[in-house]
DRENLUMZA-753693 format. One line per field, with one value per residue: x, y, z of N, C-alpha, C in turn. Coordinates in steps of 0.1 Angstrom, whole numbers. Each point is the difference from the previous one (the first is absolute). Layout:
! residues N
n_X	(X_...)
n_Y	(Y_...)
n_Z	(Z_...)
ca_X	(X_...)
ca_Y	(Y_...)
ca_Z	(Z_...)
c_X	(X_...)
c_Y	(Y_...)
c_Z	(Z_...)
This chain:
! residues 376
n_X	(876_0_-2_8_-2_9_10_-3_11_-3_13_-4_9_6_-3_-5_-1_-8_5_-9_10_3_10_-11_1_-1_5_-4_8_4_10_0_4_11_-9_6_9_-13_10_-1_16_3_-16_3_-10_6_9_-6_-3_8_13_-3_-9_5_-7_9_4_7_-6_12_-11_6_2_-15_-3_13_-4_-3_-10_-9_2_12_-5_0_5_13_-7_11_5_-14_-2_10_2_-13_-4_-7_9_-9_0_18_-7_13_-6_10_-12_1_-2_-17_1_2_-9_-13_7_7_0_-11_-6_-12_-10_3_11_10_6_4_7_-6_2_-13_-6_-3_-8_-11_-3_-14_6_-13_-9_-8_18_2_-8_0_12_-5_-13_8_6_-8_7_-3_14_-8_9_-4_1_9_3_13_-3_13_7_9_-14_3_-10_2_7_0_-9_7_15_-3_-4_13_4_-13_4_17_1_-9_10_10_-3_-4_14_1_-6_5_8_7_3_8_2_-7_6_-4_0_7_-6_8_-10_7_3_3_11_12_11_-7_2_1_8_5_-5_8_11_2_-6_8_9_-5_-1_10_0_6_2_11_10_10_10_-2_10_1_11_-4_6_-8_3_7_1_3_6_5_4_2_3_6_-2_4_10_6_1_15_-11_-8_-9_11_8_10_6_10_0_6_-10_15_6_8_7_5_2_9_6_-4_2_4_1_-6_10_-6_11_6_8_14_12_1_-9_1_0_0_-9_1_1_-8_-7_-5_-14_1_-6_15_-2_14_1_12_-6_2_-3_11_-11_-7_15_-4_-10_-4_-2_-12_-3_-8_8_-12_7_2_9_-3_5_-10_-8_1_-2_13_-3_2_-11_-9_7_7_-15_-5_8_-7_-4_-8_-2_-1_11_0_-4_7_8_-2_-1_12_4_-2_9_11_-2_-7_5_6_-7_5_14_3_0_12_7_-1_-2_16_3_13_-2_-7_0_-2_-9_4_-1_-8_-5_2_-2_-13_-2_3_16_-5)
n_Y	(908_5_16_6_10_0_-1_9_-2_8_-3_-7_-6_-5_-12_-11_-12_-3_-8_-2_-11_-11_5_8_11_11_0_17_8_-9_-4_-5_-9_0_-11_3_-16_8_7_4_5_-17_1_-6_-10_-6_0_-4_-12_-6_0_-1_-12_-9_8_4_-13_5_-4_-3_6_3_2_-1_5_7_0_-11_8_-4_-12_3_16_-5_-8_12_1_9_15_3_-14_9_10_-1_18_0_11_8_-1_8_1_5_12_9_10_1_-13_-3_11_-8_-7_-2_-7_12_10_-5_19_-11_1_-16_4_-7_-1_-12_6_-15_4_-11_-4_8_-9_3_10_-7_10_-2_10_-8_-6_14_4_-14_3_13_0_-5_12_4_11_6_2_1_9_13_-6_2_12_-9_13_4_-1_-1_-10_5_14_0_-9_6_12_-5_1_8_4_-6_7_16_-1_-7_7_6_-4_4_13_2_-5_10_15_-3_1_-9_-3_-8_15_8_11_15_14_8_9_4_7_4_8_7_7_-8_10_-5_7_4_-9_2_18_-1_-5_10_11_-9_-1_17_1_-12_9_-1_-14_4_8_2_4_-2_-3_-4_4_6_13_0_17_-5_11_-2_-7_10_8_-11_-2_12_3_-13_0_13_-7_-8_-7_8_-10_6_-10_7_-1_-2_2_-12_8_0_7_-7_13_-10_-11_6_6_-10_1_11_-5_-14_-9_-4_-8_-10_5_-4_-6_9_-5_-7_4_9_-3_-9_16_3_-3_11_-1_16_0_-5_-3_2_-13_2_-15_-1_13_0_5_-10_-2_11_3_-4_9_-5_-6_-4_9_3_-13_-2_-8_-12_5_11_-12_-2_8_5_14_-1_-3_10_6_-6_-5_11_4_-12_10_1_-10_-7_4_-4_-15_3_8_-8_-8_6_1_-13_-6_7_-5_-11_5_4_-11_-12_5_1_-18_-10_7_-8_-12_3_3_-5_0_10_-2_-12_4_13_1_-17_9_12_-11_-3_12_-8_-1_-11)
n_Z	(915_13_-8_12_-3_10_3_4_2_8_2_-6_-7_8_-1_12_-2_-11_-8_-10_-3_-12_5_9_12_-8_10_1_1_-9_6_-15_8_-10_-3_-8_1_8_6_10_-5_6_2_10_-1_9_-6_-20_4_7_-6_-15_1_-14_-4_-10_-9_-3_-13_-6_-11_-12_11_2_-11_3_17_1_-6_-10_-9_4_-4_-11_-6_1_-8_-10_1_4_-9_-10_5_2_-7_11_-6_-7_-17_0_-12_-3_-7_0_-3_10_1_-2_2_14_-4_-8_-5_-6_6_-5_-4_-2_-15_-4_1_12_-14_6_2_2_11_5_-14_-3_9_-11_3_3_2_-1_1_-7_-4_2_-4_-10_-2_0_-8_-3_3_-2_-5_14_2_-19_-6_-8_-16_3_-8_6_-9_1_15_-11_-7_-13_-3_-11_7_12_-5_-12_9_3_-12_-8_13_3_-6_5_7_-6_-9_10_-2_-11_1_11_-7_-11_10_9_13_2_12_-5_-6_8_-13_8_-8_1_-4_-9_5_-14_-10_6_-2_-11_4_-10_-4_12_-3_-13_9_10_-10_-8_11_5_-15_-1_14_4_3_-6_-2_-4_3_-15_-1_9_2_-10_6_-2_1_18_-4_-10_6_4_-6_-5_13_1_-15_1_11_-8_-10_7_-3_8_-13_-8_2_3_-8_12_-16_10_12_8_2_10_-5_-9_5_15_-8_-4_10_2_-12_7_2_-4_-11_6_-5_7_-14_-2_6_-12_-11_2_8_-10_2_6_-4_11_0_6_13_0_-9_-11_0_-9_-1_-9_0_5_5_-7_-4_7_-4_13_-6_2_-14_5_7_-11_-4_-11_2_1_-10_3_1_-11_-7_-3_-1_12_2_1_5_7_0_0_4_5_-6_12_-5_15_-5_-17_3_11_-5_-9_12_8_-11_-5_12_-2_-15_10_7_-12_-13_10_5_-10_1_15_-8_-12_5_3_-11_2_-16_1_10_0_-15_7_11_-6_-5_9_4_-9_-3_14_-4_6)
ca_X	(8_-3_8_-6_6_2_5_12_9_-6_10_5_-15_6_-16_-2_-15_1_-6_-1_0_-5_13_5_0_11_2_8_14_6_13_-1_13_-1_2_1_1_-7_8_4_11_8_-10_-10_-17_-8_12_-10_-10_3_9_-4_-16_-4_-15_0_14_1_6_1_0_15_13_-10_-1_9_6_-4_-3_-22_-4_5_-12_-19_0_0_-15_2_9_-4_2_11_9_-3_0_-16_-8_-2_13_-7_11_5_2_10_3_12_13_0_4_8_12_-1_9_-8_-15_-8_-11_-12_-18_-5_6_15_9_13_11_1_17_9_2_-3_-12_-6_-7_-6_-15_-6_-7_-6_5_3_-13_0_10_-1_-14_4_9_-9_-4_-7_-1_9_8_-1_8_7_17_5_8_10_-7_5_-1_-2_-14_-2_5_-12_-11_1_-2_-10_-7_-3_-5_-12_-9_5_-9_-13_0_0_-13_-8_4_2_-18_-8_7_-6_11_3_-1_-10_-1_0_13_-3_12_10_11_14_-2_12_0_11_-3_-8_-16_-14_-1_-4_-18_-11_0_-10_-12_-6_4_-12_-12_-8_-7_8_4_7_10_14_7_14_9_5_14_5_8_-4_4_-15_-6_-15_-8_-11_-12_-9_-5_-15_-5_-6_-14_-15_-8_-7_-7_10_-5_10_14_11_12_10_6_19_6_14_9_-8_-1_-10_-14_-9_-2_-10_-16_-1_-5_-11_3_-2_5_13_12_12_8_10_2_-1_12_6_5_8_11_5_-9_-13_-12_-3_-6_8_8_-2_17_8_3_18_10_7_-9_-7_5_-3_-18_-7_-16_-9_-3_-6_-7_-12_-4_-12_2_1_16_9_1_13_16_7_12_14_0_-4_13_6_-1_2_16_4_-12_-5_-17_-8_-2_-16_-10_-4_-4_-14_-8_2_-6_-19_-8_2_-8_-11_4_-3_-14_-13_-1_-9_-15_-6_5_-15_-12_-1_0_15_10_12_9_4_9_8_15_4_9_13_4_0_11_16_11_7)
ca_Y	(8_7_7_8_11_-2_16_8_14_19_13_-8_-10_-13_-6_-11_-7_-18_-12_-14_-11_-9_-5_5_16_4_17_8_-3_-9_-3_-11_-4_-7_-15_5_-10_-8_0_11_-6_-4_3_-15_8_0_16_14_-1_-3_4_13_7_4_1_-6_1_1_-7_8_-9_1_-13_-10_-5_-7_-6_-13_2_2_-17_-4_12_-4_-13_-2_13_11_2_4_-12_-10_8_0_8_-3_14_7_2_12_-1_9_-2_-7_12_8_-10_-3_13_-2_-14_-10_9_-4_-2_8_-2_6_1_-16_-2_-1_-15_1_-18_-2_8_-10_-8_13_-2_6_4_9_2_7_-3_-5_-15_-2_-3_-13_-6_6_-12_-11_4_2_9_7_15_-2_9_1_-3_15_6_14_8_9_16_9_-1_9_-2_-3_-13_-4_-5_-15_-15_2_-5_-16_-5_-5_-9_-12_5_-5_-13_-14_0_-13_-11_-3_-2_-11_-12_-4_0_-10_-12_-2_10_13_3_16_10_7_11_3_14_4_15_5_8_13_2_-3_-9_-8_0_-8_-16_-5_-1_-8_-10_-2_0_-15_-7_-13_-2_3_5_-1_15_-3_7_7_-1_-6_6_14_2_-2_11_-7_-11_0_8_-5_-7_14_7_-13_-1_8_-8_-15_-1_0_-10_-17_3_7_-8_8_-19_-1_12_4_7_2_14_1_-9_5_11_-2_-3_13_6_-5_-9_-10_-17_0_-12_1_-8_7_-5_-10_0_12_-13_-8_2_-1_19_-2_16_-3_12_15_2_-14_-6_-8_-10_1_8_-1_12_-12_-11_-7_7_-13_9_-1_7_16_1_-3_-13_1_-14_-11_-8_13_0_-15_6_12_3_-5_-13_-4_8_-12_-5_6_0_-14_-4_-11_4_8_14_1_1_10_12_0_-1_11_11_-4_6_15_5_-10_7_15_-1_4_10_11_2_7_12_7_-3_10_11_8_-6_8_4_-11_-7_6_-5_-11_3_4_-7_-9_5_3_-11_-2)
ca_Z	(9_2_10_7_4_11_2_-9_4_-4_-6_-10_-3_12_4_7_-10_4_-13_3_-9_1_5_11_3_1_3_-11_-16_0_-11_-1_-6_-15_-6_-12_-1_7_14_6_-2_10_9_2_-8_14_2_-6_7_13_4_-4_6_-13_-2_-9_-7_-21_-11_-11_-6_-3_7_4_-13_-7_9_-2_-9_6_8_10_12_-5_9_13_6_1_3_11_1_-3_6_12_3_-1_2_-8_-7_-13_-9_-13_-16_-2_-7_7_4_-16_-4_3_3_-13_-10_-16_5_-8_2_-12_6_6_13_-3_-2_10_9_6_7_2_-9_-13_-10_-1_9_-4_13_-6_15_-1_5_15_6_7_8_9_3_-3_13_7_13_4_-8_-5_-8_-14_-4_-6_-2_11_-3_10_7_-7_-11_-6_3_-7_5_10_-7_-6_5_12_-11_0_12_0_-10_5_13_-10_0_13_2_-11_0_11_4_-8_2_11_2_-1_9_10_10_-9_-4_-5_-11_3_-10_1_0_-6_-3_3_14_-6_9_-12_-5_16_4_-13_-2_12_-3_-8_9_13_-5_0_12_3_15_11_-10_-3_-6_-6_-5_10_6_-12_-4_3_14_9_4_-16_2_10_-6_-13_12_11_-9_-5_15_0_-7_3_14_15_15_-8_6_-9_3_-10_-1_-4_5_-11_13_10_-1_-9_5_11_-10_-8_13_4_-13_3_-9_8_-2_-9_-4_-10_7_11_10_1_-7_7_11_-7_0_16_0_9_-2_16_6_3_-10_-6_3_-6_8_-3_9_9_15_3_3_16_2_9_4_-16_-8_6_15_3_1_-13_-5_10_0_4_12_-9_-6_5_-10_-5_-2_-15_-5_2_-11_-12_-3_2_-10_9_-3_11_1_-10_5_7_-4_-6_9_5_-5_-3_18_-1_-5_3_15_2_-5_13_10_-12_4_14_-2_-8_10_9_1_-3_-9_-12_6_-1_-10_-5_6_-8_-14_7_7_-14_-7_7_-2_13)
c_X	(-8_7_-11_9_-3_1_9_8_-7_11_6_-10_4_-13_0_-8_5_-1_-5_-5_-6_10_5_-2_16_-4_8_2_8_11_2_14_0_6_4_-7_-6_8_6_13_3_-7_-12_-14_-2_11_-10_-13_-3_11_0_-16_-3_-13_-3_11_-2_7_-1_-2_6_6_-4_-5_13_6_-12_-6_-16_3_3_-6_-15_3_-1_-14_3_12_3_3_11_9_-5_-3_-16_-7_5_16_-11_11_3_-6_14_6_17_14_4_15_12_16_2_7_-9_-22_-4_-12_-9_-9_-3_8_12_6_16_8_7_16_5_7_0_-12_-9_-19_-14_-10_-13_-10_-10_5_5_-12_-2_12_-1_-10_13_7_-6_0_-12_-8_14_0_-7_16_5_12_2_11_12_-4_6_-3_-7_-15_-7_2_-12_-12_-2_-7_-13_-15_0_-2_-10_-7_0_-14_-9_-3_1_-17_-7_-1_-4_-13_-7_9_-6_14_2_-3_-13_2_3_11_-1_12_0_6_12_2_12_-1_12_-1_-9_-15_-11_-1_-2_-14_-7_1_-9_-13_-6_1_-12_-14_-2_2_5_2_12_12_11_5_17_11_7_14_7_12_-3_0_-14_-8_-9_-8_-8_-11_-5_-9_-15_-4_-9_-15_-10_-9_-11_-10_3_-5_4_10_8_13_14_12_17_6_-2_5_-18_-5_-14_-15_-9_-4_-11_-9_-4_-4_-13_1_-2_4_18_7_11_9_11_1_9_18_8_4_7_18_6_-6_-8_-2_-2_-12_7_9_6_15_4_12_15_6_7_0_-6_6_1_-7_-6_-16_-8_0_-10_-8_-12_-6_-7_-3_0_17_8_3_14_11_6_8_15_-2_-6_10_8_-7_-1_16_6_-10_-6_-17_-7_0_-6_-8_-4_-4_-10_-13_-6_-7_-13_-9_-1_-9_-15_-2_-5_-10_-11_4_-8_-16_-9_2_-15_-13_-1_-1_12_6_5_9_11_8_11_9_5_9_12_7_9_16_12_6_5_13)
c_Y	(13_10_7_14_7_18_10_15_13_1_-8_-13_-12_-5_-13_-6_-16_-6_-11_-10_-15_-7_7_15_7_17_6_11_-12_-5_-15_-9_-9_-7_-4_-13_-12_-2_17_-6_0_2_-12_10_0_14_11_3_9_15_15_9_5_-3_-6_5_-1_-13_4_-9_-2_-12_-11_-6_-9_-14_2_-3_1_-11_-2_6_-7_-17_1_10_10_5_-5_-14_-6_10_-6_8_3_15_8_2_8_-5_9_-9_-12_7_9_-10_1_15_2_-12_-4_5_-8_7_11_4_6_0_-5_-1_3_-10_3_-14_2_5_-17_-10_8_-7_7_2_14_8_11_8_-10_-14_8_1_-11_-3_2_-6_-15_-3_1_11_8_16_0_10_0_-1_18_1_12_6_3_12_11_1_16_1_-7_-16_-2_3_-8_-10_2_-3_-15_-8_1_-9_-13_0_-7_-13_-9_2_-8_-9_-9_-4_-16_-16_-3_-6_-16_-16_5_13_11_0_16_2_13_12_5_19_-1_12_3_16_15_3_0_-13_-10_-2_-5_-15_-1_1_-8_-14_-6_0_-10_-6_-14_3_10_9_-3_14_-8_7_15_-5_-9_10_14_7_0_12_-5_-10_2_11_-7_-13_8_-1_-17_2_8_-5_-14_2_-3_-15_-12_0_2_-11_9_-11_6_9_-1_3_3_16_0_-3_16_13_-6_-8_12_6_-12_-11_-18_-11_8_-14_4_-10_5_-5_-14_0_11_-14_-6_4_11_17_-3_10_-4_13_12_-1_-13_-4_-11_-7_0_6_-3_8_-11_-9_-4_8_-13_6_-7_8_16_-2_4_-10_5_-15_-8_-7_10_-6_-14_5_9_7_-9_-20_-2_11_-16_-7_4_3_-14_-7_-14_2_4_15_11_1_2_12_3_-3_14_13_-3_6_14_8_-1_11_15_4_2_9_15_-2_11_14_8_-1_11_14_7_-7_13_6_-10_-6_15_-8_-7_5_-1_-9_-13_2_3_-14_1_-7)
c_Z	(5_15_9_8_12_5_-12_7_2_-12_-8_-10_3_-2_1_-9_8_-11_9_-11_12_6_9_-5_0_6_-9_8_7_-9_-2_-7_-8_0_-15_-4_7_12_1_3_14_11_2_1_19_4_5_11_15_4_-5_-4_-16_-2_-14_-12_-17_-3_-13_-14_-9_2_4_-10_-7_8_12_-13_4_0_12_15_1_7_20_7_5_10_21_6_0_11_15_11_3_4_-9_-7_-12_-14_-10_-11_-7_-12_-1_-4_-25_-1_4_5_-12_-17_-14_2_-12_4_-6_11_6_16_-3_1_7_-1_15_11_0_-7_-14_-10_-1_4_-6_11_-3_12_-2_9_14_8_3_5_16_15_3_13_11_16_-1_-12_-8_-9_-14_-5_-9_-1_8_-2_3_3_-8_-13_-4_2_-15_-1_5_-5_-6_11_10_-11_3_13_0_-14_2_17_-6_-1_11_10_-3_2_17_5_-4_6_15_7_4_11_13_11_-13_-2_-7_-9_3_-16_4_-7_0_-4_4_4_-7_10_-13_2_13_0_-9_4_15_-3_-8_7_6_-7_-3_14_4_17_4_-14_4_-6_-1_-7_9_8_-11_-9_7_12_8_0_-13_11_13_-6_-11_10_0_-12_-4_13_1_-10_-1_12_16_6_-6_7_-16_2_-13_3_-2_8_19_18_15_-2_-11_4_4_-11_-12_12_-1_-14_-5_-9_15_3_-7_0_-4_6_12_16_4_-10_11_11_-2_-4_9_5_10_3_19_-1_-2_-13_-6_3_-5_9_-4_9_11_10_7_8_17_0_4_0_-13_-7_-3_12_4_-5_-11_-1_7_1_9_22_4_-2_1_-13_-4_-4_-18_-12_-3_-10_-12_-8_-4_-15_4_-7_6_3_-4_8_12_-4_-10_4_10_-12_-6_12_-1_-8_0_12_-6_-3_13_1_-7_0_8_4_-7_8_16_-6_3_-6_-6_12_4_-8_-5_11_2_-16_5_4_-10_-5_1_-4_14_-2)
């Protein structure tokens, strides 16, 4: 993998790059929609393609391990093979899901023992086996294996756990350096920078992050309880550390407000489900603010969904039609609107681009905030 650093903001640290994998170029900053399950929910891969211009999408391994399972990823030649998805996929740890979904979870030195959310069987994940599972899956750019604190965990919590993460770090290193990937194309790792919201403890895990030199970081444990004002400053205080010619990724995060506020504090790749679940129940992120399809304002609103066309459905459909399906709990109406906000947030990523390459994004991205931030 390899990056290249493009432009960057006077008045801010907004900055343009490019990746490039063995499965295609991805411009930055760029927002990436998640596939948890090897599918971006209710989104055909020519959708992702075509309709909403995804550069490239997450699988999680966690849930890719338990379902389909690795025989079933490794027979079909990997994820990229069996989904049908032929440009760049990034994968979670699966770290986050172990802490979070999985009951009965223990955790030592060796790793963390779990069961399974779907059947309660048991489960060992160490960074050494997600390192092959991971190789097995086979994406692009794949995740160290770690513990992700709560944004509220005590400081004494979080040094612990930020300890057993870099040492776990260590090991998928090791591990990663001495393996080879499965099906005949690269495969970058990705550290995970934790420290929950202590600034000591952010700059000890970015520094030790960035001293084993790796393709590209991750900054974890973020929109995980904590108020946004931590998270954008444990954002600035990680960036002034990690190198400016890696891309940064700030994983799980979060509100279109969020995205353009960590472009502007120099964070490069994201991801969160919100576009896509929020769609699903009848939420939509516009140019001008956000609107719940329920409402009855909608119900002879004949105008698209946002009048600067973020979307390609926006030139199809009408408030009051996907109101109608939505109210009618019509599936199409999901998916329209999770369609519509993948575009939305695929849309503001360029437009922040073309904003950094000209040279008025900080003036740009304050009166997009404004804007973000209104309940139409």
């Amino acid at each position: 993998m390899d990056f290249k650093l493009h432009n960057t903001d006077d008045r801010s640290g907004a900055r343009t790059g490019e990746i490039t994998t063995d499965h295609g170029k991805i411009k930055t900053p760029i927002f990436m929609p998640v596939g948890t399950l090897g599918s971006v929910k209710g989104i055909h891969q020519h959708e992702l393609k075509e309709d909403i211009n995804a550069e490239i999408i997450l699988g999680n391994t966690y849930h890719l391990y338990l379902r389909p399972g690795l025989d079933v990823l490794e027979q079909a030649g990997g994820l990229h093979k069996f989904n049908g998805w032929d440009r760049p996929i990034l994968t979670d740890s699966g770290g986050f899901q172990v802490f979070s979904l999985a009951e009965n979870r223990k955790l030592t030195e060796e790793g963390a023992m779990f069961r399974s959310h779907i059947d309660g069987s048991k489960h060992m994940f160490t960074p050494e086996n997600v390192m092959d599972t991971q190789r097995t899956i086979g994406a692009d750019i794949i995740m160290a294996f770690d513990e992700c604190p709560p944004g509220t965990s005590s400081y004494e919590y979080a040094k612990n756990s930020l300890g057993l993460t870099q040492r776990w770090l260590e090991r998928c290193v090791d591990r990663f350096d001495s393996t080879k990937g499965k099906y005949g194309y690269s495969q970058a790792l990705f550290p995970i920078v934790q420290g929950c919201v202590y600034k000591d403890l952010r700059i000890k895990a970015a520094e030790h992050a960035a001293s084993l030199n790796r393709e590209g970081y991750a900054i974890g444990g973020l929109a995980v309880g904590e108020p946004t004002q931590d998270m954008y400053e444990m954002i600035e205080v990680v960036n002034q550390v990690l190198p400016e010619n890696k891309p940064r990724y700030l994983m799980g995060v979060g509100t279109p407000i969020n995205i353009l506020e960590a472009i502007s504090r120099g964070v490069d790749m994201f991801d969160c489900v919100m576009p896509t679940r929020n769609g699903r129940n009848g939420m939509i992120f516009t140019s001008e603010g956000t609107l719940n399809m329920r409402n009855q304002k909608w119900a002879n609103d004949f105008t698209p969904l946002d009048p600067n066309g973020t979307s390609y459905v926006d030139s199809f459909y009408s408030k009051a039609y996907v109101r109608h399906l939505i109210r009618s709990n019509e599936l199409l109406g999901g998916q329209i609107c999770s369609i519509h906000n993948l575009a939305f947030y695929l849309w503001l990523v360029r437009e922040a681009r073309e904003k950094i390459d000209e040279g008025t994004f900080y003036e740009w991205k304050n009166v997009m905030v404004e804007k973000l931030g209104r309940r139409l």
